[in-house]
N, C-alpha and C positions, 0 to 999 in steps of 0.2 A: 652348455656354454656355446656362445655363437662365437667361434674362433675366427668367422672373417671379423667382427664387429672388433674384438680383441688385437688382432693383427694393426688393424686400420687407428684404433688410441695406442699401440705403443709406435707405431712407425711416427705419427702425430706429437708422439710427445719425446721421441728422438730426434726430432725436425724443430721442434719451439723451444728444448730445454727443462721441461719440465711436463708432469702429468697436472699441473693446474692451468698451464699454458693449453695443453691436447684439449682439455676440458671446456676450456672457453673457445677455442676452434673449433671443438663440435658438434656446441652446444649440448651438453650433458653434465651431469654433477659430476664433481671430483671426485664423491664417493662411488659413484658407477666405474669412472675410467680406474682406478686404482683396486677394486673389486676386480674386474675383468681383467688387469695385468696378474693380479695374485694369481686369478684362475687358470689362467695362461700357464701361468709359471708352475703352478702343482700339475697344470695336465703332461708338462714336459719335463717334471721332475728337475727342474732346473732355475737357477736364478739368474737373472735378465740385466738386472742391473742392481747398483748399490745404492744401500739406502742409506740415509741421513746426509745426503749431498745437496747442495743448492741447486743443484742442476743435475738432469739426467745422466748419470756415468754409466754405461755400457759394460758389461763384463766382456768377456771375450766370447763366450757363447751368445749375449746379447747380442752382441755386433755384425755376429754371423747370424744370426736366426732375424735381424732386422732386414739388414742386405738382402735373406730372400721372403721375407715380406712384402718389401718394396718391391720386388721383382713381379711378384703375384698381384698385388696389389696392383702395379703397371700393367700386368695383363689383363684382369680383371676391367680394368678402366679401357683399354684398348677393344676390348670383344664388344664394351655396352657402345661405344663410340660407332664401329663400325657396323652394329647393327643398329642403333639411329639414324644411320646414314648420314653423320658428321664429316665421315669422308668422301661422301658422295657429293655434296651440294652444300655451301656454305650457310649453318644454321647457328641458330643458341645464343648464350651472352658472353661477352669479352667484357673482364673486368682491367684497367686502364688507369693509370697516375700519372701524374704530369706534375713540374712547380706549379706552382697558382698562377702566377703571371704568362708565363710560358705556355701553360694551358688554355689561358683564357683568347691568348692574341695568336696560340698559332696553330694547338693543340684541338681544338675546338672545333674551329671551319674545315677542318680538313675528317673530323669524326663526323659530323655535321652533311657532309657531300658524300662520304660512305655509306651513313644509311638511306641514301637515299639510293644508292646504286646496290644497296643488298638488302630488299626490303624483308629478309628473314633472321635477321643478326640483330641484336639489340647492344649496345653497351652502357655499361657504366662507367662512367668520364669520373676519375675522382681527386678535385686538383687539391693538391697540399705539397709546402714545401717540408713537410717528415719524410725522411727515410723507411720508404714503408715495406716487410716483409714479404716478398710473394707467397711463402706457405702459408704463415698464418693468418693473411689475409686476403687468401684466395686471387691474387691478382697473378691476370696472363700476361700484361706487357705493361712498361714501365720508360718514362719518357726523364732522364738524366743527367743533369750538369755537374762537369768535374771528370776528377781521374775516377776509374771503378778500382774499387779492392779485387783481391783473388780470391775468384774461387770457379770452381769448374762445373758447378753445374748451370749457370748463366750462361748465354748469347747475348754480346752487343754489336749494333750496327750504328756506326758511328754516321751523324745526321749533322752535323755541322760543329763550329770551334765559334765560342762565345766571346768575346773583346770586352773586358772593360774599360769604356770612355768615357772621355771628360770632355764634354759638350756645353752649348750656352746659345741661345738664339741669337743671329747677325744683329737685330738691333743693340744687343747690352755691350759684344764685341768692339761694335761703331762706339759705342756710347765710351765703355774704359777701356779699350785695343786689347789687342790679341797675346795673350801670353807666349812667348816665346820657349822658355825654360821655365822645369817644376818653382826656382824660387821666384820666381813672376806672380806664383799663387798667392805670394803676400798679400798684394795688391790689390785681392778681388775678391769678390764676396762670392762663398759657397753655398750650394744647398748640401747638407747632409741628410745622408737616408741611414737611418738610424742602424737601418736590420743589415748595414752590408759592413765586413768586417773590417776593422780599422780606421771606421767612420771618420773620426777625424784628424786621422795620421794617416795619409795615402800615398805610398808606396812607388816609385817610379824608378825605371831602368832605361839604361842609356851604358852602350860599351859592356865593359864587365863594372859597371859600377851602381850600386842601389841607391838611390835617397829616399827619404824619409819627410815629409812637408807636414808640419802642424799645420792644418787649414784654419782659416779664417773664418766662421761661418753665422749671420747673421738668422739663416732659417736651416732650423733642423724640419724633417718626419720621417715616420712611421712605416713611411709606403714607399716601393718604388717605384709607381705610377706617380707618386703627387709629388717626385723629384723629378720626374722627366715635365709634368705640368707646371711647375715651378718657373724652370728653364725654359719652358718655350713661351712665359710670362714675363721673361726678361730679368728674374730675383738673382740670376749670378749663372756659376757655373758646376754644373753635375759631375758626378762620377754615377753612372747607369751602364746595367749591361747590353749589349749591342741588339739584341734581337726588343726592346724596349723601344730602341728609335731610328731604325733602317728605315719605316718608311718617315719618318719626320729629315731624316739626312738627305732622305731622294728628293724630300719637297722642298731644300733648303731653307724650314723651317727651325733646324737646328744645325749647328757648325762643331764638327769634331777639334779640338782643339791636345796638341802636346801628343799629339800620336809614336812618335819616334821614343818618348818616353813611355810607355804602355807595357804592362807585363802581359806576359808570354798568354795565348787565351786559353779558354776550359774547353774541353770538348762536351759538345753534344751528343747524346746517345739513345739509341733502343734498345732496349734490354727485356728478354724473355728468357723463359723457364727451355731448358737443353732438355727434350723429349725425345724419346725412340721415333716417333712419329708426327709431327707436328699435325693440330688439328683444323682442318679444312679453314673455320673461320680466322683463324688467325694467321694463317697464308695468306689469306685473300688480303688481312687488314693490312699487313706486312708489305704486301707487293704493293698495296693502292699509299700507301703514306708515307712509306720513306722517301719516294722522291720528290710526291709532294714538302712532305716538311724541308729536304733538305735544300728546294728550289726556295721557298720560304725565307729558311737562313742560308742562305746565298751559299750553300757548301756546294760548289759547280766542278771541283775537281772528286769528289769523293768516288771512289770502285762501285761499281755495279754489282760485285759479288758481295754476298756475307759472310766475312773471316768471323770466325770462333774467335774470341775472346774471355781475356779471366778479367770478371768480373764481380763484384759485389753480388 
């Protein structure tokens, strides 16, 4: 029995929830990972966890023989590191997620200018707006809108606070004036973007007091690029997120409109894997992008340190 190979599918399938989950992360049959756990368990005369559960449940002896798994396992990974010379000189692939949009307009140019200044680093940029797993899908850093949930083996470095406005090109403003207050929105024809929530009930604050506006809206889509292209067409006026059209607001090709009603913004974040040692390449990506990004999204007051954070 190769008890690192066994060690390394149950620490896997205490991290995903299941041994069909370890399976598919490490590429091998379910009948192999589940073989090697039994084996595991007869060499230590002891049972690991329980079965007939939807998910992984740990015994108590599990919990503690996994704890120093992982601990081996860290080590193990730490020796191969530093005799790479990972710590010596910035190498190897950084796997990277970003939203789609967010990725494309800000995420991008600034991976883009990295490799060009660490020509031994390769990454993989992987944009999608899914909530995507760091372990079971191998990603080191993770680019975030919104609050993050708790949990403590995550670092976040917070990179900017996101706005959602309601914007409209000067010409359409000239053309049917400037709304003053949310029930003004009667009046004016919307774009909706289908994928943002509450599409056509939008939500405004002002005081301690909420309203609620059924919008008007003669063009729905799909995309929040073809609502911010919409708007600077002159079809009406948007609800888009801020880093969408900062530089269209610099060019005053687009007008922020109802600002004083606006809810409270999302923060923006970096988010990576809490290591005993962090590795060389992702130092480097970390110190060259946040403050690129955060120059980006105009976050100009943000700390120069990275606080620990609980997060997702």
């Amino acid at each position: 029995m190769d008890r690192l190979e066994a060690m390394t599918i149950l620490v896997a399938a205490a991290d995903t929830g299941s041994l069909s989950a370890a399976s598919r992360q490490l590429r091998i049959p379910l009948a192999t990972a589940s073989r090697r756990v039994s084996e595991l368990e007869a060499h230590l005369n002891v049972r690991l966890f329980h079965r007939g559960q939807r998910r992984i449940v740990l015994t108590e002896a599990g919990r503690s023989y996994v704890a120093s798994c992982r601990q081996i396992l860290e080590e193990i990974t730490e020796a191969e590191r530093t005799a790479s010379g990972e710590y010596r000189t910035p190498q190897g692939e950084l796997i990277i997620t970003a939203p789609a949009v967010m990725g494309r307009s800000h995420v991008l140019p600034i991976v883009e200018e990295f490799l060009e200044a660490y020509p031994d680093i390769n990454i993989s940029l992987q944009l999608t707006d899914r909530h995507v797993n760091f372990v079971e899908e191998h990603v080191d850093l993770a680019v975030r809108i919104g609050e993050l949930a708790d949990s403590s083996n995550l670092i976040a470095v917070r990179v900017g606070l996101i706005r959602a406005i309601l914007c409209a090109s000067p010409a359409y403003l000239e053309r049917r004036g400037t709304p003053k207050k949310p029930a003004d929105l009667e009046k004016h024809d919307c774009v909706i973007h289908e994928g943002y929530p509450g599409a056509r009930h939008w939500q405004f604050f002002g005081g301690n007091a909420t309203q609620t506006i059924a919008v008007r809206s003669r063009l729905s889509v799909n995309l929040a690029e073809a609502a911010v292209a919409a708007a600077l067409d002159g079809a009406g006026i948007a609800r888009v997120l801020s880093y969408l059209i900062d530089d269209h607001v610099r060019a005053h090709a687009l007008t922020p409109v109802l600002e004083d009603y606006e809810p409270a913004p999302l923060p923006a974040s970096i988010t990576y894997p809490s290591q005993r040692q962090t590795p060389l390449k992702l130092r480097v990506f970390l110190d060259f992008a946040i403050p690129r990004l955060r120059e980006r999204l105009g976050y100009r007051n943000a700390q120069d340190t990275r606080d620990r954070r609980r997060t997702s």
